[in-house]
C-alpha positions as CSV (number, residue, x, y, z in Angstrom):
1,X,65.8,-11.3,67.6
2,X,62.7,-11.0,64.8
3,X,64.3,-13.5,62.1
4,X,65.1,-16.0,65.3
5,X,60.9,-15.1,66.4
6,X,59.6,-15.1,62.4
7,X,61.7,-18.4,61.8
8,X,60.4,-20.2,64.5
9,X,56.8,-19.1,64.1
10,X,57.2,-20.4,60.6
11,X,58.6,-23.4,61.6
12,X,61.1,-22.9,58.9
13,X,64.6,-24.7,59.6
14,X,67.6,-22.4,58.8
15,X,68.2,-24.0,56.1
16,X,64.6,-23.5,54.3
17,X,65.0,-19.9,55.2
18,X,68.3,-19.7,53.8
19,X,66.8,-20.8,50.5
20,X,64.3,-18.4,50.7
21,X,66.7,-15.4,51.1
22,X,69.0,-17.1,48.8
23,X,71.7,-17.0,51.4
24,X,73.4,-19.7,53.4
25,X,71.9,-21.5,56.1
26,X,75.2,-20.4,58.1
27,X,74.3,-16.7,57.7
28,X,71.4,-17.0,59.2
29,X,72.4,-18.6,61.9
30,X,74.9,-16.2,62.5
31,X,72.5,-13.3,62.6
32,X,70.0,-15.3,64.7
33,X,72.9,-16.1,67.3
34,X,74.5,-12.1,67.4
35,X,77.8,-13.7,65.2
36,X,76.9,-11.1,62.5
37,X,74.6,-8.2,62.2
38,X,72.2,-7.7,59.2
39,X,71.0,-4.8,58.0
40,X,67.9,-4.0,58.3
41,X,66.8,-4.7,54.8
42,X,67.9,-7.9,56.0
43,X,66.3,-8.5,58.8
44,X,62.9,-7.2,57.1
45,X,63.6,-9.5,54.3
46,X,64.0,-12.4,56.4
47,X,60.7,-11.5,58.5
48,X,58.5,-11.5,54.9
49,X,60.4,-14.5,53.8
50,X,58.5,-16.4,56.6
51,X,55.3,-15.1,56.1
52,X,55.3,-11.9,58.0
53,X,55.7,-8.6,58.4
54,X,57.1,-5.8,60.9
55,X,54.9,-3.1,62.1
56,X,56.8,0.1,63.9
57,X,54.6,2.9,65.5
58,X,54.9,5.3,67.8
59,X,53.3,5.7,71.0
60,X,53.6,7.9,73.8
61,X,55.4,7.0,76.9
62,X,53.7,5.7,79.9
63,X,55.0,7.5,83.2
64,X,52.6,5.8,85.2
65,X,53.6,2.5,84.2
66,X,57.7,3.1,84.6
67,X,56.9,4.2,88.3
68,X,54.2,1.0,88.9
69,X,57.1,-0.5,87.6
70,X,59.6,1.1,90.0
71,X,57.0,0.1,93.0
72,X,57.0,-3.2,92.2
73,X,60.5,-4.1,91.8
74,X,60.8,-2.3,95.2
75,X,58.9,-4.9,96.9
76,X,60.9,-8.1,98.2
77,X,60.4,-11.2,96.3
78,X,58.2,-12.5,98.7
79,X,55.8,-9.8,98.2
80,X,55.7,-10.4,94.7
81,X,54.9,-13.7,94.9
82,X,52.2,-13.2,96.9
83,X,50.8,-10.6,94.4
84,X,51.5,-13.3,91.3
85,X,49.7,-15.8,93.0
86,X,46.7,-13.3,93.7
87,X,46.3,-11.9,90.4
88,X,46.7,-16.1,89.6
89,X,43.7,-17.0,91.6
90,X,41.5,-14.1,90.3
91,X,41.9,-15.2,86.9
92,X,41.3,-18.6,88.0
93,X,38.3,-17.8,89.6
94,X,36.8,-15.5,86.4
95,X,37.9,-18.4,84.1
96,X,35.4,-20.8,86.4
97,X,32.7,-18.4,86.2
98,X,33.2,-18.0,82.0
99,X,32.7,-21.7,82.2
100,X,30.1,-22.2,84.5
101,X,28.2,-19.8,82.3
102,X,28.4,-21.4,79.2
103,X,27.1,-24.8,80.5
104,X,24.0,-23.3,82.0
């Protein structure tokens, strides 16, 4: 949940952000752990109070990426491995060349 996300970020204890909202460190822990839902004032309250803020756009939907998606969860787990630890040792390797450039 955002408040659980902004609180931590913060490193604010539920107490400290209690104070802040001028609630109870109880509540908050309630809506952090589903016990009770706040309203979205709330929750945008609770963001600011640790320093942040929410952002909500639109943007259009990516059809190519549900189906990549789709592909890829069709693959065994094996497969997918084997793909993770690709794409793992070509960032490795770019990540060697970014540092082999900057000490020449």
């Amino acid at each position: 949940m955002l408040i659980r996300e902004a609180r931590r970020r913060a490193h604010l204890s539920h107490r400290a952000l209690a104070g802040r909202l001028n609630t109870s460190a109880s509540a908050v822990v309630r809506w952090e752990q589903g016990g009770a839902e706040p309203s979205w004032q709330s929750v945008v309250a609770a963001v600011e109070a640790c320093g942040f803020e929410i952002r909500i756009r639109l943007a259009p939907l990516q059809e190519d990426d549900r189906a990549l998606m789709r592909e890829r969860l069709a693959r065994s787990p094996e497969e997918r491995l084997d793909d993770m630890l690709a794409m793992a040792a070509f960032v490795e390797s770019g990540r060697r060349a970014v540092f082999a450039a900057t000490r020449s």
